[in-house]
PDB file of N, CA, C and O in Angstrom, chain B, residues numbered from 101:
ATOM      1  N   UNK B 101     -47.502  -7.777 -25.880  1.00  0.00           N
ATOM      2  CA  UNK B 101     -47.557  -6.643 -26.781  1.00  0.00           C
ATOM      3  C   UNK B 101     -48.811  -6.741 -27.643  1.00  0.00           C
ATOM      4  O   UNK B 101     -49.294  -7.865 -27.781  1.00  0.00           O
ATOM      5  N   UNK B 102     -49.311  -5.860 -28.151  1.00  0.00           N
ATOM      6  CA  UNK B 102     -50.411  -5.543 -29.162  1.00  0.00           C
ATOM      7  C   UNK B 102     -49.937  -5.730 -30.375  1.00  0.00           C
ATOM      8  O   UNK B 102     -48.756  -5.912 -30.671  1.00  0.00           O
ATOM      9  N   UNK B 103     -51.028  -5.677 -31.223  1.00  0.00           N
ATOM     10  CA  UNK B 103     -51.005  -5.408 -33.067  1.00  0.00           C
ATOM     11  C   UNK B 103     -50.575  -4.039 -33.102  1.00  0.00           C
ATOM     12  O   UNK B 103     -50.092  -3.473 -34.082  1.00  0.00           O
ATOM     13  N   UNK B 104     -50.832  -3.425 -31.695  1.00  0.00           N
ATOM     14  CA  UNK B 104     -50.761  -1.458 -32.394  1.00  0.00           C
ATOM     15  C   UNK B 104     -49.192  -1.008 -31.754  1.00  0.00           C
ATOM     16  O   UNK B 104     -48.654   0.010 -32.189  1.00  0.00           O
ATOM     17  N   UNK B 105     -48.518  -1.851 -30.695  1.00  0.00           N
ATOM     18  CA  UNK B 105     -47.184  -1.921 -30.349  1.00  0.00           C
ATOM     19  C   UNK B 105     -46.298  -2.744 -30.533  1.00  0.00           C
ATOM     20  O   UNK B 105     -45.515  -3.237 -29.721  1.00  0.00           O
ATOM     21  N   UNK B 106     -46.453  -2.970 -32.042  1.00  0.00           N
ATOM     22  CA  UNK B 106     -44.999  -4.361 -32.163  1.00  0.00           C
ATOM     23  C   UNK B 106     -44.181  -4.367 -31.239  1.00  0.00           C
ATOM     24  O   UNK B 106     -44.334  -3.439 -30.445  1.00  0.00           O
ATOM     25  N   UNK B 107     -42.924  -5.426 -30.916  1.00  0.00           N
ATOM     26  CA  UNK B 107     -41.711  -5.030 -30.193  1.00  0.00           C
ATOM     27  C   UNK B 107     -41.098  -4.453 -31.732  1.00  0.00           C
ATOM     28  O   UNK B 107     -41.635  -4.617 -32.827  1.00  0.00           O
ATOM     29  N   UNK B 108     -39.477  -3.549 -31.363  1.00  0.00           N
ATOM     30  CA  UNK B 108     -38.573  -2.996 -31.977  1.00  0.00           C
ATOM     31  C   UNK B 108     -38.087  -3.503 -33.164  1.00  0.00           C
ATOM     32  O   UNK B 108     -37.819  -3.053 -34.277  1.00  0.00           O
ATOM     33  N   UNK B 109     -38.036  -5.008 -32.375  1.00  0.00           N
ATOM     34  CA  UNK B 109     -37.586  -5.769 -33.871  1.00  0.00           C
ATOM     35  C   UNK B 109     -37.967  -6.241 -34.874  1.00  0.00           C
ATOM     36  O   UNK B 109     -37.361  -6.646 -35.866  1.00  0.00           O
ATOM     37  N   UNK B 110     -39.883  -6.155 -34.408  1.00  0.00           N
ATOM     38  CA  UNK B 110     -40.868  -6.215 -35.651  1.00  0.00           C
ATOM     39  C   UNK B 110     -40.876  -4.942 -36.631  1.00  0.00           C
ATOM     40  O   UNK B 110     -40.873  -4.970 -37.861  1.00  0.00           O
ATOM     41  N   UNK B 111     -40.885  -4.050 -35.960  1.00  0.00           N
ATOM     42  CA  UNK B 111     -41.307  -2.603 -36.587  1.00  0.00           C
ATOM     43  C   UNK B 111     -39.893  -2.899 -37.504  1.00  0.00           C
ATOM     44  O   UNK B 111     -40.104  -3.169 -38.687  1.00  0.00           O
ATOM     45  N   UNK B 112     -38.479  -2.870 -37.054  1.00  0.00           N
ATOM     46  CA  UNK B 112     -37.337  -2.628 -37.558  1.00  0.00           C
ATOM     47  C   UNK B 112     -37.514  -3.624 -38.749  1.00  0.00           C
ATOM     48  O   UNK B 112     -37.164  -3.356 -39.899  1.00  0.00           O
ATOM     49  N   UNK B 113     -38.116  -4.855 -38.345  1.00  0.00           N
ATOM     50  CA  UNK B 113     -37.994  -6.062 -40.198  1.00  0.00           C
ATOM     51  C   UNK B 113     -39.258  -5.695 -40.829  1.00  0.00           C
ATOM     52  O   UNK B 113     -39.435  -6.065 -41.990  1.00  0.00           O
ATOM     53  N   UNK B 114     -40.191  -4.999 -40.216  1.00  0.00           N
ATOM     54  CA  UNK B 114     -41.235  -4.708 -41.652  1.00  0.00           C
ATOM     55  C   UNK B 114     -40.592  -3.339 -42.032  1.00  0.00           C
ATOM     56  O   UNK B 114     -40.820  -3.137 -43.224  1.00  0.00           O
ATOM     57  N   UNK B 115     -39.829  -2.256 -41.441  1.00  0.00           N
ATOM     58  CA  UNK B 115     -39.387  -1.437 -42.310  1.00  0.00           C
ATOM     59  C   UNK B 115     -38.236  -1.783 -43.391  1.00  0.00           C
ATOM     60  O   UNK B 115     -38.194  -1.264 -44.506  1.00  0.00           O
ATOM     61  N   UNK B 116     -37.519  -2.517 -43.017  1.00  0.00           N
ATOM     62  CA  UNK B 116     -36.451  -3.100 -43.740  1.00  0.00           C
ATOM     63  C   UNK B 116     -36.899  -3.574 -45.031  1.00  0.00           C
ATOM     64  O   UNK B 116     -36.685  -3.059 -46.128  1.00  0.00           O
ATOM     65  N   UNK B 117     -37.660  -4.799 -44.710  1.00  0.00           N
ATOM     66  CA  UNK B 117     -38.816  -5.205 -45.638  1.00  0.00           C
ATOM     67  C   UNK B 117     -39.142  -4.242 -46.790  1.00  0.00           C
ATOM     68  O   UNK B 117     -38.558  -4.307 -47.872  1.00  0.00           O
ATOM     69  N   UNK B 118     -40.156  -3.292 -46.492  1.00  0.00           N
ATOM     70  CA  UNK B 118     -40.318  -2.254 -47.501  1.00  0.00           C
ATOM     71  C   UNK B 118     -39.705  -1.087 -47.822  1.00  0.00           C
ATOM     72  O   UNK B 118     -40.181  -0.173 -48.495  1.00  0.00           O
ATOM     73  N   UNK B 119     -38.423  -1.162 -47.220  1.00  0.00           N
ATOM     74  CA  UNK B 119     -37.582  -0.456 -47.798  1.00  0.00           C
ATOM     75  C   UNK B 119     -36.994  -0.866 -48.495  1.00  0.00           C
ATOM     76  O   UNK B 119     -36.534   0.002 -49.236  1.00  0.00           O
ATOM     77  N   UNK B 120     -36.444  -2.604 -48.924  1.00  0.00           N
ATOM     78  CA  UNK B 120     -35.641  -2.890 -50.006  1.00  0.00           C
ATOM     79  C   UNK B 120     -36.557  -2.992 -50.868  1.00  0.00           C
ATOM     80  O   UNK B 120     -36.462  -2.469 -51.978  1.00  0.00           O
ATOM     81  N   UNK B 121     -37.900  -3.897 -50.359  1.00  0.00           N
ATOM     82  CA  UNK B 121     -39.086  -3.869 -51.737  1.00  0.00           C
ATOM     83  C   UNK B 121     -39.104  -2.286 -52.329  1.00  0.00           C
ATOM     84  O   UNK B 121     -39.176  -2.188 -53.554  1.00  0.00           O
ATOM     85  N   UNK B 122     -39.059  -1.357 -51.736  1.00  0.00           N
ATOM     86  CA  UNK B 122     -39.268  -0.025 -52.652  1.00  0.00           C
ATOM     87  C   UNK B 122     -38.132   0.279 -53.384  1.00  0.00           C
ATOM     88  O   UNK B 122     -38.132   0.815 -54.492  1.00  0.00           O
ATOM     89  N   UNK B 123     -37.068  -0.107 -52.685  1.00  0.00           N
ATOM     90  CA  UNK B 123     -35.795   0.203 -53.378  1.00  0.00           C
ATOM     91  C   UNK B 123     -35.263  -0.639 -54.813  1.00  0.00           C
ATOM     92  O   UNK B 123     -34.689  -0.301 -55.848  1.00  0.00           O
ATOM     93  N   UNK B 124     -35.833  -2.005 -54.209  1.00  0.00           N
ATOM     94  CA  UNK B 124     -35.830  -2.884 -55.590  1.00  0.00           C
ATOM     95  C   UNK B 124     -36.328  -3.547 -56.249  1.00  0.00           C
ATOM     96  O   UNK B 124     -35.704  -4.161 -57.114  1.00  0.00           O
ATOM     97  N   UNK B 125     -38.142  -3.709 -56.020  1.00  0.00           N
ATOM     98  CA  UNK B 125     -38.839  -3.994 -56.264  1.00  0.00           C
ATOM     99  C   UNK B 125     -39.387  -5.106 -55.585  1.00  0.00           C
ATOM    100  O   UNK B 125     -38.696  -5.805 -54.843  1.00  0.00           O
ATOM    101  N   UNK B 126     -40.590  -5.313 -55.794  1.00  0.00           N
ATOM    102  CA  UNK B 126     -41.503  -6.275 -54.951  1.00  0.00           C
ATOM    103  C   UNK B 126     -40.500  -7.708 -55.046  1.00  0.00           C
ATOM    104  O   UNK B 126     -39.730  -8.135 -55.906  1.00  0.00           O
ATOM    105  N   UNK B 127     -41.014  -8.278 -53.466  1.00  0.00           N
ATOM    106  CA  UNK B 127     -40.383  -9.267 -53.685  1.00  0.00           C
ATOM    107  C   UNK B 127     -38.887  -9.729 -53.140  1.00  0.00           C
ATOM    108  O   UNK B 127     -38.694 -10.859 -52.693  1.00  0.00           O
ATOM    109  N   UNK B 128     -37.734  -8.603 -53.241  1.00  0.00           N
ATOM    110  CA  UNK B 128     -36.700  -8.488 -53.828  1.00  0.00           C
ATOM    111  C   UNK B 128     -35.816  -9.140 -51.648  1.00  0.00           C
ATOM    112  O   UNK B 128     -34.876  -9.790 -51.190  1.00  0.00           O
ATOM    113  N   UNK B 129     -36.592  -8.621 -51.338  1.00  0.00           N
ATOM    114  CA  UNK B 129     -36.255  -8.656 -49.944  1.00  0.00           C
ATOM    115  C   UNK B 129     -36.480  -9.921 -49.256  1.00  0.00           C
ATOM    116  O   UNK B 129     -35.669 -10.302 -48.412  1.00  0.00           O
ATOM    117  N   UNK B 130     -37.574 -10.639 -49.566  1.00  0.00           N
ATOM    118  CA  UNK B 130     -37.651 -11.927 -49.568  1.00  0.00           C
ATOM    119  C   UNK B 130     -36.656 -12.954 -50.075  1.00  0.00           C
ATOM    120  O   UNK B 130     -36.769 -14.101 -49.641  1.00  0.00           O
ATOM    121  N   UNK B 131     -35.413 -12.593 -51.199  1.00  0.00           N
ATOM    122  CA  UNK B 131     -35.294 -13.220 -51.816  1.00  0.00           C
ATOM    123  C   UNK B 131     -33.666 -13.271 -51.230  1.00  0.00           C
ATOM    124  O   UNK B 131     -32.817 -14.140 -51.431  1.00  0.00           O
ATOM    125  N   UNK B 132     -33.569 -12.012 -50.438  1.00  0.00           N
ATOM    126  CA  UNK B 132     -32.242 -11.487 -49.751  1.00  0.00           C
ATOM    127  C   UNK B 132     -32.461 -11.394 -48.598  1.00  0.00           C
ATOM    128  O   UNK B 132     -32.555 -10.204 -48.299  1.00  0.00           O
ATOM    129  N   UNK B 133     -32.637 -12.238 -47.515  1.00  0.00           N
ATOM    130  CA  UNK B 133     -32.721 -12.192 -46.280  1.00  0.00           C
ATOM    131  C   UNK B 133     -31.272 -11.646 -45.856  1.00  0.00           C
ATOM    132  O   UNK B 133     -31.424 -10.936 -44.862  1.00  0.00           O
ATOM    133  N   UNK B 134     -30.233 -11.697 -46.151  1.00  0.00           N
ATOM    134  CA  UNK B 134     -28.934 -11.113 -45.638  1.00  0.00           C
ATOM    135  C   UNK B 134     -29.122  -9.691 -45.323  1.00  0.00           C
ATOM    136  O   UNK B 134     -28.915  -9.150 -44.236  1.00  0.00           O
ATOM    137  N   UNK B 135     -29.639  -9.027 -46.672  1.00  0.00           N
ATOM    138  CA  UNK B 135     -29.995  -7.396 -46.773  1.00  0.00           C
ATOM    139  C   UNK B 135     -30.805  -7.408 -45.676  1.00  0.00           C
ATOM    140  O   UNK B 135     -30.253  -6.820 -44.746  1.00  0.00           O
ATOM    141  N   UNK B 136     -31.984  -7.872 -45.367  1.00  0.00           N
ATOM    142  CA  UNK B 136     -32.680  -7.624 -44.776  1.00  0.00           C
ATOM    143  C   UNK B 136     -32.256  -7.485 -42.886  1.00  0.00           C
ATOM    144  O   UNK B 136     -32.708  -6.657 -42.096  1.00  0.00           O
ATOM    145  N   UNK B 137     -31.386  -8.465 -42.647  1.00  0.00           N
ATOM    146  CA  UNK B 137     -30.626  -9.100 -41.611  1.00  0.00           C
ATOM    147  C   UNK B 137     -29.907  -7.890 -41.396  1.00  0.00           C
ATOM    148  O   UNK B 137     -29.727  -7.454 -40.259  1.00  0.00           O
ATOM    149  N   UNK B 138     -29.484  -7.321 -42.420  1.00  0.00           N
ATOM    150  CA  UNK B 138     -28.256  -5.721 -42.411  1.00  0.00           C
ATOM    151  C   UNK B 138     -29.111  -5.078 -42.091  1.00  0.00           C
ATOM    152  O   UNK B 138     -28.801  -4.771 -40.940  1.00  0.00           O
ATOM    153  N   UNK B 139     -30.168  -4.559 -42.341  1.00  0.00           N
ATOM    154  CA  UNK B 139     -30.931  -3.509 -42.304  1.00  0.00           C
ATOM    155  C   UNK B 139     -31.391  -3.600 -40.632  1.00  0.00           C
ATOM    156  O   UNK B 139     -31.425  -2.692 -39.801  1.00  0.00           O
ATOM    157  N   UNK B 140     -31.673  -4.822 -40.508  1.00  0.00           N
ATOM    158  CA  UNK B 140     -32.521  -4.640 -38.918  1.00  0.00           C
ATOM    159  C   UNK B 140     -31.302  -4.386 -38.036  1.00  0.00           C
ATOM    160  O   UNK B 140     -31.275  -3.523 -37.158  1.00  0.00           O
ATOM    161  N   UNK B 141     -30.292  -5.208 -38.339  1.00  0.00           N
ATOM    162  CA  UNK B 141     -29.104  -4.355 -37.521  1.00  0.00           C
ATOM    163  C   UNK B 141     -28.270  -3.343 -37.030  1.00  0.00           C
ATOM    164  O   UNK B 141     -27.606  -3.120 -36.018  1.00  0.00           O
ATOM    165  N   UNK B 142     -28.655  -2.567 -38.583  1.00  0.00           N
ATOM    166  CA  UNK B 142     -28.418  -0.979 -38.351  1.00  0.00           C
ATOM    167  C   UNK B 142     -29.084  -0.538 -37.854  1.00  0.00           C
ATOM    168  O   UNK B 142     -28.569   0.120 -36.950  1.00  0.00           O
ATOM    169  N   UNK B 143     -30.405  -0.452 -37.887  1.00  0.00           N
ATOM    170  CA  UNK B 143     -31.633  -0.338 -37.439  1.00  0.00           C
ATOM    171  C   UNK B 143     -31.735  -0.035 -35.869  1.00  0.00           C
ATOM    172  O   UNK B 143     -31.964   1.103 -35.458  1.00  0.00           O
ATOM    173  N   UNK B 144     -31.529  -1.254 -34.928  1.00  0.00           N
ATOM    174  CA  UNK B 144     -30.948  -1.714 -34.057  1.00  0.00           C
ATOM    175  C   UNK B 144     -29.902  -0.605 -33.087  1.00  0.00           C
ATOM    176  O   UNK B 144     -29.969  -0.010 -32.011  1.00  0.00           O
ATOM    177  N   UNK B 145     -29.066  -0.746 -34.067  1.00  0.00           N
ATOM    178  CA  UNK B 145     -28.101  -0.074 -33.508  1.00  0.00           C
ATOM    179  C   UNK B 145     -28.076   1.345 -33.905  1.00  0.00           C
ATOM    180  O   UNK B 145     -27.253   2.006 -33.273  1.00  0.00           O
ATOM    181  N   UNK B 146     -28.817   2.033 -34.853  1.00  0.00           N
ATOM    182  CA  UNK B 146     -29.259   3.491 -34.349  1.00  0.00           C
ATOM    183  C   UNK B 146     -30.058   3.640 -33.328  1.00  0.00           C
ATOM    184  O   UNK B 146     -29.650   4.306 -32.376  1.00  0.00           O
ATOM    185  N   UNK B 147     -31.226   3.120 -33.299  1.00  0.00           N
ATOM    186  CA  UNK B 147     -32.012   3.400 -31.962  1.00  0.00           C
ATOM    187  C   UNK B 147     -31.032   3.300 -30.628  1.00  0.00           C
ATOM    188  O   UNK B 147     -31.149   4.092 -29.693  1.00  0.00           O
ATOM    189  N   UNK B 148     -30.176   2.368 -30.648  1.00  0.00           N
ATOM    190  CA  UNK B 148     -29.273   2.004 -29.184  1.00  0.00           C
ATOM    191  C   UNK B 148     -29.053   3.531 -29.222  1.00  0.00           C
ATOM    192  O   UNK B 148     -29.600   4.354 -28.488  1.00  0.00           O
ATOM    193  N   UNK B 149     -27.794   3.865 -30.600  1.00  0.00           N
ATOM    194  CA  UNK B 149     -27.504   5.040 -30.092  1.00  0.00           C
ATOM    195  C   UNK B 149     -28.072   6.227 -30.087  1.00  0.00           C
ATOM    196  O   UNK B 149     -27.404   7.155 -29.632  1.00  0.00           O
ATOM    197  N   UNK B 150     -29.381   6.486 -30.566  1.00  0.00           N
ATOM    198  CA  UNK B 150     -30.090   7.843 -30.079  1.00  0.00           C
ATOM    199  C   UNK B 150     -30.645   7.471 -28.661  1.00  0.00           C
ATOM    200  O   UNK B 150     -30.820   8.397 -27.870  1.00  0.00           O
ATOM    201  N   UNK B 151     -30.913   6.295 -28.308  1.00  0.00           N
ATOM    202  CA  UNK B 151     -31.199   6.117 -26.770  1.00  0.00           C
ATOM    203  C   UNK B 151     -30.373   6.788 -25.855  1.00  0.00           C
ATOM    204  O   UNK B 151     -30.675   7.540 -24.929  1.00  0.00           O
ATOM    205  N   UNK B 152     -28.813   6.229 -26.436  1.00  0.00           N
ATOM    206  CA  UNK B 152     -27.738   6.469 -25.179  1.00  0.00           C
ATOM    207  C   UNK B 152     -27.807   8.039 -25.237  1.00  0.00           C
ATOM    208  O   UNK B 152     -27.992   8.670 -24.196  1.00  0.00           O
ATOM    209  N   UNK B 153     -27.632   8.781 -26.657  1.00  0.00           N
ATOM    210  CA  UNK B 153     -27.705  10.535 -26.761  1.00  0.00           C
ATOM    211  C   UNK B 153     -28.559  11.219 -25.581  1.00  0.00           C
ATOM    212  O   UNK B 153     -28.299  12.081 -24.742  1.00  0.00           O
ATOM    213  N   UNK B 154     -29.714  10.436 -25.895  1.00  0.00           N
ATOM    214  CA  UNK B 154     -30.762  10.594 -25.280  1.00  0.00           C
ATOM    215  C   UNK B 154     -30.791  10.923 -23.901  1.00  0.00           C
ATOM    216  O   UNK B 154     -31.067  11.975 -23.325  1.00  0.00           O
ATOM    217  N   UNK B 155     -30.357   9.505 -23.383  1.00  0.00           N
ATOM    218  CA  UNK B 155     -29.701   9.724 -21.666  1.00  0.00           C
ATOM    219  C   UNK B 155     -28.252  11.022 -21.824  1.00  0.00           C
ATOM    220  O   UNK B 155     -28.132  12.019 -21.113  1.00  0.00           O
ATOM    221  N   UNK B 156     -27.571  10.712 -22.649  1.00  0.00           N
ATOM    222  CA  UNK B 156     -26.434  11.623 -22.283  1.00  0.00           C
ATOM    223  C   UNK B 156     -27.244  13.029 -22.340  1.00  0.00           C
ATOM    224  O   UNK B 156     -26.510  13.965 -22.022  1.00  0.00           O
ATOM    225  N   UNK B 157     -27.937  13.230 -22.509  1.00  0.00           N
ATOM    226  CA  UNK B 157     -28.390  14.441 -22.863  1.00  0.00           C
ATOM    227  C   UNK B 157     -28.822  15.160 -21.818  1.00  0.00           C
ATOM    228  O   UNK B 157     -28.263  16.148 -21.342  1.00  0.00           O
ATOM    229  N   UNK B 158     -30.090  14.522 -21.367  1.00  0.00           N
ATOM    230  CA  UNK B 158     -30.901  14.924 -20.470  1.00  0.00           C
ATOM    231  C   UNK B 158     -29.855  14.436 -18.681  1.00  0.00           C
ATOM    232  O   UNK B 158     -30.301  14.796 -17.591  1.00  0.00           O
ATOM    233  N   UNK B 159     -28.404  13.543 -18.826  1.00  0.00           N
ATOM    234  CA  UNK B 159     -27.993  13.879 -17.583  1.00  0.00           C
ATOM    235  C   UNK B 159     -27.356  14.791 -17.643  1.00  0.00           C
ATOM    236  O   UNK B 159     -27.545  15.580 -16.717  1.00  0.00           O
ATOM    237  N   UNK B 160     -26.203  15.236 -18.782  1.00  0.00           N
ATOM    238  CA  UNK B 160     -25.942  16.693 -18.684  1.00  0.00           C
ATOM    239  C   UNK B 160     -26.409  17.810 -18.349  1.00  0.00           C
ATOM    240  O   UNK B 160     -25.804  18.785 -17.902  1.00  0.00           O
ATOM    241  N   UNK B 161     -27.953  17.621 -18.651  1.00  0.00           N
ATOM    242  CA  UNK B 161     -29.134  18.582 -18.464  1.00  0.00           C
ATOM    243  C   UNK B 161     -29.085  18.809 -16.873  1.00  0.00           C
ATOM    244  O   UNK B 161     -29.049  19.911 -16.327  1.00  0.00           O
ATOM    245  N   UNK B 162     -29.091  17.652 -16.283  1.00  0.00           N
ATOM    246  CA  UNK B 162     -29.301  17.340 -14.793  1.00  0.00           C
ATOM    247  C   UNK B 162     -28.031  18.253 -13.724  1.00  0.00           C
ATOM    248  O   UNK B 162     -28.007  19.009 -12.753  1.00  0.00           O
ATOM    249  N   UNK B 163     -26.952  17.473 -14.825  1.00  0.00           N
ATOM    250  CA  UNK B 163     -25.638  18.235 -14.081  1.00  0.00           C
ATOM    251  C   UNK B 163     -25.392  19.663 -14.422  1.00  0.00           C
ATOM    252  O   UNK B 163     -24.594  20.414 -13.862  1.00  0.00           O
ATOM    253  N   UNK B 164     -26.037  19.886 -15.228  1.00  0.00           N
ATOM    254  CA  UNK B 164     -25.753  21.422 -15.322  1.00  0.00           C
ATOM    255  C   UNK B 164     -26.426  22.429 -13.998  1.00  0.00           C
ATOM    256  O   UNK B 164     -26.067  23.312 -13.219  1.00  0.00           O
ATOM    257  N   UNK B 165     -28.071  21.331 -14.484  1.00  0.00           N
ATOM    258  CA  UNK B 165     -28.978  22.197 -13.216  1.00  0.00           C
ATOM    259  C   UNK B 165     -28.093  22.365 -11.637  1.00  0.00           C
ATOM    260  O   UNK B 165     -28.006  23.345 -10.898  1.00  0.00           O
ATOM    261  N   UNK B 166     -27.523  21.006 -11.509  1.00  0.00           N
ATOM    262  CA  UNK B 166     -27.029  20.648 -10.144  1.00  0.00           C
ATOM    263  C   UNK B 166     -26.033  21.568 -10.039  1.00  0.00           C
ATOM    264  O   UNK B 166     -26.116  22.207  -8.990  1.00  0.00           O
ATOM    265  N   UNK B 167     -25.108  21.875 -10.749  1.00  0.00           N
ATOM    266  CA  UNK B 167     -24.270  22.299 -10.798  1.00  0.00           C
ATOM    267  C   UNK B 167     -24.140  24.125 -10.354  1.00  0.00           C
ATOM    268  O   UNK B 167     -23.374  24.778  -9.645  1.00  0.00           O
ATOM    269  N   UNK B 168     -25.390  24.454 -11.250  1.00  0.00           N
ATOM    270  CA  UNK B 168     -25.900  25.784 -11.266  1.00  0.00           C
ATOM    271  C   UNK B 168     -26.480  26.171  -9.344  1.00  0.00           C
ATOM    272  O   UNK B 168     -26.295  27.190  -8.678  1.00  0.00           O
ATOM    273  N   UNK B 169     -27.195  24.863  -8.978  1.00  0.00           N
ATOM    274  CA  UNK B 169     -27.639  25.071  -7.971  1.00  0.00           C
ATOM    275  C   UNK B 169     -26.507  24.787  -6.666  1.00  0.00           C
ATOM    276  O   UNK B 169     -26.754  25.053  -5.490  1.00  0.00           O
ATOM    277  N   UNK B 170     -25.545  24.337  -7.045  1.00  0.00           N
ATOM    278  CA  UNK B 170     -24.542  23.970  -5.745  1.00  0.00           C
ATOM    279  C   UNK B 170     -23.939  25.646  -5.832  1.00  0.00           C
ATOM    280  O   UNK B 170     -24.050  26.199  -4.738  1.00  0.00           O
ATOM    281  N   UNK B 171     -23.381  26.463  -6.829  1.00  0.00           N
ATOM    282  CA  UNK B 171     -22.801  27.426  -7.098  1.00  0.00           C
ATOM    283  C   UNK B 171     -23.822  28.837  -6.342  1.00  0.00           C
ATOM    284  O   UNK B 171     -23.569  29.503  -5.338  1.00  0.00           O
ATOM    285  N   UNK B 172     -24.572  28.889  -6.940  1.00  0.00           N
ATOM    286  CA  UNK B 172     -25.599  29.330  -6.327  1.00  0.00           C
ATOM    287  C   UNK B 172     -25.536  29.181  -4.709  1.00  0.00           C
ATOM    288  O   UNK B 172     -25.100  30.142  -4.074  1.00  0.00           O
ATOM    289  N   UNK B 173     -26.023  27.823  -3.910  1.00  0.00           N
ATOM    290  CA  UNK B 173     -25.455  28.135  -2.503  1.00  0.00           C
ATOM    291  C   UNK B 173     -24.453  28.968  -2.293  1.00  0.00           C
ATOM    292  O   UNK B 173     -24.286  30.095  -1.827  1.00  0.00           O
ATOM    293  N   UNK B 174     -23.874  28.176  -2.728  1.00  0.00           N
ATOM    294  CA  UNK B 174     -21.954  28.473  -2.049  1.00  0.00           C
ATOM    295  C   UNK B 174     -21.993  29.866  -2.130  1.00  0.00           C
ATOM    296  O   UNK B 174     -21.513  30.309  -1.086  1.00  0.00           O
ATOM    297  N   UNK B 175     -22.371  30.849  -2.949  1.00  0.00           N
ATOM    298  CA  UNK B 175     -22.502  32.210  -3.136  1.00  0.00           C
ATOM    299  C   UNK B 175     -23.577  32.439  -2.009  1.00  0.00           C
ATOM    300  O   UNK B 175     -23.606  33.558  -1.496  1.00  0.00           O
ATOM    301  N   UNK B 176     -24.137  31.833  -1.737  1.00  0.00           N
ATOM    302  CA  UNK B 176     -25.327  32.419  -0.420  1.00  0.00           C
ATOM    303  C   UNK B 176     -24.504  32.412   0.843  1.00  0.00           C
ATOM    304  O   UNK B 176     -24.466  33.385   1.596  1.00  0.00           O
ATOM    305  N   UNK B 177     -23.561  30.805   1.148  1.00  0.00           N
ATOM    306  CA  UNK B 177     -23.238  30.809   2.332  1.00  0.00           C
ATOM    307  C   UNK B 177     -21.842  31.612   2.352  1.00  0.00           C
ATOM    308  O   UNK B 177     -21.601  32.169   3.423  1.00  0.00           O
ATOM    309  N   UNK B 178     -21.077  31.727   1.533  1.00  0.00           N
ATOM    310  CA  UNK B 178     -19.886  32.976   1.656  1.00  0.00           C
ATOM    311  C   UNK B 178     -19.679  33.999   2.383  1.00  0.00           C
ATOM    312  O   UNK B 178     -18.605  34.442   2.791  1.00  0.00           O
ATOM    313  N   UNK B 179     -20.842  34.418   2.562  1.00  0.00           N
ATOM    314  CA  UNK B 179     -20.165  35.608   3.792  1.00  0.00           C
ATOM    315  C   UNK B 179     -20.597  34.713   5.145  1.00  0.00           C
ATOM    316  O   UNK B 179     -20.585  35.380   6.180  1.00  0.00           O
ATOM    317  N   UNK B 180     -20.900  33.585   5.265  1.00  0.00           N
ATOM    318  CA  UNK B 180     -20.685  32.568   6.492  1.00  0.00           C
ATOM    319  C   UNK B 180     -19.596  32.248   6.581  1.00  0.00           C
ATOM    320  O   UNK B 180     -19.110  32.574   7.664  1.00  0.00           O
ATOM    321  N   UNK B 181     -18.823  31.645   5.812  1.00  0.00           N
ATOM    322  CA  UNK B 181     -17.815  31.432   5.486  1.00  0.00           C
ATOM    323  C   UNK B 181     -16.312  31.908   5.513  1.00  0.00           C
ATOM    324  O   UNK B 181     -15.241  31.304   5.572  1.00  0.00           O
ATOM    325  N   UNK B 182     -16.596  32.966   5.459  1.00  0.00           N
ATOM    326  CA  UNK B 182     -15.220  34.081   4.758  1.00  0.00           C
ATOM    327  C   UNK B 182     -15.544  35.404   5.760  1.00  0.00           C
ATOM    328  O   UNK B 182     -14.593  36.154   5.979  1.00  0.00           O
ATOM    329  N   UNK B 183     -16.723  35.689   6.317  1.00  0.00           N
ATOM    330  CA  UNK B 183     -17.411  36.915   6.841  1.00  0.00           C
ATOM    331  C   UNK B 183     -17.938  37.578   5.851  1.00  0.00           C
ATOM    332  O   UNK B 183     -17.886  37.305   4.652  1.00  0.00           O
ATOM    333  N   UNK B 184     -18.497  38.543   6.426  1.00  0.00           N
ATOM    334  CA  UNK B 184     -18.846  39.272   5.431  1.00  0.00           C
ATOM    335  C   UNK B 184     -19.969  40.410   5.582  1.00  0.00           C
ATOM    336  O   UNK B 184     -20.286  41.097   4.612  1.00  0.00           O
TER     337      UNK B 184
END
């Protein structure tokens, strides 16, 4: 990885980081590694779950298309089917 692409869990403890320092002043986060430990974990585990949204999203997307397009046949081959 680069300086310009931390991994997840860097980005997640320097935001943590200056989010309790802003919240409670310089310092303050250093002094509370627990907070900090909370923070990257939530952290963590929002990204998991806008990931999973993410996938759920775009396969619904998929199954809809599929879905749209199987229906679609079946309406083409029907009078094969049934006569017509």
């Amino acid at each position: 990885m680069t300086d310009h692409n931390p991994p997840a869990a860097a980005r997640h403890l320097r935001a943590a980081i200056a989010a309790i320092d802003a919240e409670f002043g310089p310092g303050y986060a250093a002094q509370h590694p627990d907070l900090i430990a909370a923070l990257v974990q939530s952290a963590t585990i929002e990204a998991a779950v806008a990931t999973g949204h993410d996938a759920h999203q775009e396969a619904l997307g998929m199954a809809q298309s599929l879905t749209s397009q199987i229906c679609e046949t079946l309406l083409r081959l029907k009078p094969k089917f049934f006569g017509g």
